[in-house]
C-alpha positions as a printed NumPy array, in Angstrom:
array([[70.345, 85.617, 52.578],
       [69.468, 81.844, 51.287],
       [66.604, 81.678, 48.916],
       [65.271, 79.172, 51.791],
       [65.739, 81.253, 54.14 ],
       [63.745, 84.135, 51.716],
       [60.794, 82.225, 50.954],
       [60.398, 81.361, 54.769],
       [60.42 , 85.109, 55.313],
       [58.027, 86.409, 52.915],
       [55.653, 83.495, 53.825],
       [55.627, 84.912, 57.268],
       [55.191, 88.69 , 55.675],
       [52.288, 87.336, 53.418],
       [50.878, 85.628, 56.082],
       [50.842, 89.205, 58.619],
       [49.19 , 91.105, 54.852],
       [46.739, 88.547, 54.313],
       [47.745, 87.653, 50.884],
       [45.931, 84.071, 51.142],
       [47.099, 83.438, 47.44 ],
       [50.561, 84.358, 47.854],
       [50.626, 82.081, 50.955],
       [49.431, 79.094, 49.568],
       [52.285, 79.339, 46.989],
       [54.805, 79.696, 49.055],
       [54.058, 77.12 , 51.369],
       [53.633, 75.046, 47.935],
       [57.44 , 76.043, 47.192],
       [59.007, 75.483, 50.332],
       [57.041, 72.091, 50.989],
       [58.576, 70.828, 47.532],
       [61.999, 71.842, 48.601],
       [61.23 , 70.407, 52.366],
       [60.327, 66.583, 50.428],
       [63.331, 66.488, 48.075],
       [65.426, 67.458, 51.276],
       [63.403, 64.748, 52.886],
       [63.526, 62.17 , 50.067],
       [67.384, 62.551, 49.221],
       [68.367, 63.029, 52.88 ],
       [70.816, 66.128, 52.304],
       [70.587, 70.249, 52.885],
       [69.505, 71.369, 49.257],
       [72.261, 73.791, 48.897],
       [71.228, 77.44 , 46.462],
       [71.133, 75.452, 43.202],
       [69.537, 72.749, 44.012],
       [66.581, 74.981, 45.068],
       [67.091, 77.104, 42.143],
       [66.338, 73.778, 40.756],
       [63.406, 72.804, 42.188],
       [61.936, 76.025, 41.662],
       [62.377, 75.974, 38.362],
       [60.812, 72.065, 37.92 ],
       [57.574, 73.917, 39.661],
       [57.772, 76.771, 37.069],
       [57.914, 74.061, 34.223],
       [55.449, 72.386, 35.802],
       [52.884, 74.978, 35.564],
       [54.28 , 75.819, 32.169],
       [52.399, 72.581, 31.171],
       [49.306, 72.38 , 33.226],
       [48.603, 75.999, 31.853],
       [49.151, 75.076, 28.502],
       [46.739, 72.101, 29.301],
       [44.048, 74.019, 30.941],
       [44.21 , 76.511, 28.115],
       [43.68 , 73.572, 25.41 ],
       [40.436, 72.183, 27.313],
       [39.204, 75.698, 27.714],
       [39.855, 76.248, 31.752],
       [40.774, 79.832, 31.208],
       [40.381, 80.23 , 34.867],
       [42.664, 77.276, 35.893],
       [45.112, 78.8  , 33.184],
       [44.723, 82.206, 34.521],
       [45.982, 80.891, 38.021],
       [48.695, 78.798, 37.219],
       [50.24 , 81.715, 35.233],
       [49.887, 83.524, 38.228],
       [52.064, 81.126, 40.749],
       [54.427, 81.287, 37.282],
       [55.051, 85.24 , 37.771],
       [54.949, 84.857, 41.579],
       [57.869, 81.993, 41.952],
       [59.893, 83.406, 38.757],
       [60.165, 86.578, 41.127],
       [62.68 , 84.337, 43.005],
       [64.495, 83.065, 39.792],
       [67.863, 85.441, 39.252],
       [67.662, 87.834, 35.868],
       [67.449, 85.562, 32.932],
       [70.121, 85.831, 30.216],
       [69.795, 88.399, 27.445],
       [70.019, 86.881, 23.542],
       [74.025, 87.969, 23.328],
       [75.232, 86.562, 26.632],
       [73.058, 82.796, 25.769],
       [75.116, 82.979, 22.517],
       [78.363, 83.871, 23.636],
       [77.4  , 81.044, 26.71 ],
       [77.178, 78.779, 24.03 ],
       [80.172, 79.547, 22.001],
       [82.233, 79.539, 24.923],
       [80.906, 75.911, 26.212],
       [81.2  , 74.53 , 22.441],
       [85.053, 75.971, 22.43 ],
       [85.711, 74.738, 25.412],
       [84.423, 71.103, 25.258],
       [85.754, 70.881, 21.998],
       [82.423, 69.727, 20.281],
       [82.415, 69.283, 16.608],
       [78.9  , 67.41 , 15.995],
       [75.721, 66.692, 17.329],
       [76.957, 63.555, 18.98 ],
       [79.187, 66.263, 21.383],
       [75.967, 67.74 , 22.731],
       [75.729, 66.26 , 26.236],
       [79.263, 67.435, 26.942],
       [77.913, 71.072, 25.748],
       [74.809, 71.369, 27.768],
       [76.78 , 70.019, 30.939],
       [78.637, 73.001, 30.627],
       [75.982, 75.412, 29.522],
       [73.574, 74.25 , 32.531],
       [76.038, 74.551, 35.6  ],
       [76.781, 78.242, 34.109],
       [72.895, 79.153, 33.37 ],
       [71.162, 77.371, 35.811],
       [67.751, 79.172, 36.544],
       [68.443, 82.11 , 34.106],
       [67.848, 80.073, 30.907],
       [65.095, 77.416, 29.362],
       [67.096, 74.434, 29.359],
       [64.87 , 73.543, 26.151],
       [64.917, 76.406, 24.187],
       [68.986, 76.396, 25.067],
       [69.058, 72.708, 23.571],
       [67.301, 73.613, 20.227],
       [69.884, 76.382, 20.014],
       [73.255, 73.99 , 21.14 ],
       [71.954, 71.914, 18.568],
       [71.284, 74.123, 15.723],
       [74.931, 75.511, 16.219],
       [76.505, 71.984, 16.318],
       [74.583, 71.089, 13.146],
       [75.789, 73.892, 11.35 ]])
């Protein structure tokens, strides 16, 4: 089954539970994925929704971090909870040894020697960890091993 097709479904079994908050976020997730479809004028195929999933996830990431910092505990408290509820749809994320030997493997394979040989790296590390992986903690890592 499509993620699409997945959040569609448990919008409609929220929806027959009551689960108001649960709705809303849904709706939220699939609306986002509805505009880029809408914007870019294509089918979003899995990881491009995997995609914008995540960009909500990061999204929230910040305004939590925000609300926390002005002292909205409440605001915080809610935007951790869409967090949890659309990282539910995210696949497993990768342990410590399988981002490492990700790495390795992308840094043998593209040949990188220095810093400057980054962007050919994290091309390779992204298609293979997309949505199981912080793309910024995995850069801070790429380039710690390149500057070694």
């Amino acid at each position: 089954m499509s993620l699409k097709t997945q959040l569609n479904d448990d919008v409609k079994t929220a929806l027959r539970a009551g689960d108001k908050p649960r709705v809303g976020v849904l709706r939220m997730a699939l609306a986002a994925i509805k505009q880029r479809e809408v914007d870019e004028r294509i089918e979003l195929d899995e990881a491009q929704v995997l995609a914008t999933l995540e960009k909500m996830i990061k999204q929230r990431r910040e305004s939590a971090a925000q609300y926390e910092r002005g002292n909205r505990e409440d605001l915080a408290a809610r935007e951790l909870a869409e967090i949890e509820l659309l990282a539910a749809y995210l696949p497993a994320p990768l342990s410590e040894t399988e981002l490492e030997a990700l790495i390795e493997a992308a840094v043998s394979e593209s040949g990188a020697t220095s810093v400057r040989d980054m962007g050919k790296v994290m091309g390779l590390v992204k298609q293979r960890a997309a949505g199981r992986a912080d793309m910024g903690q995995v850069s801070q890592r790429v380039k710690a091993r390149l500057s070694a």
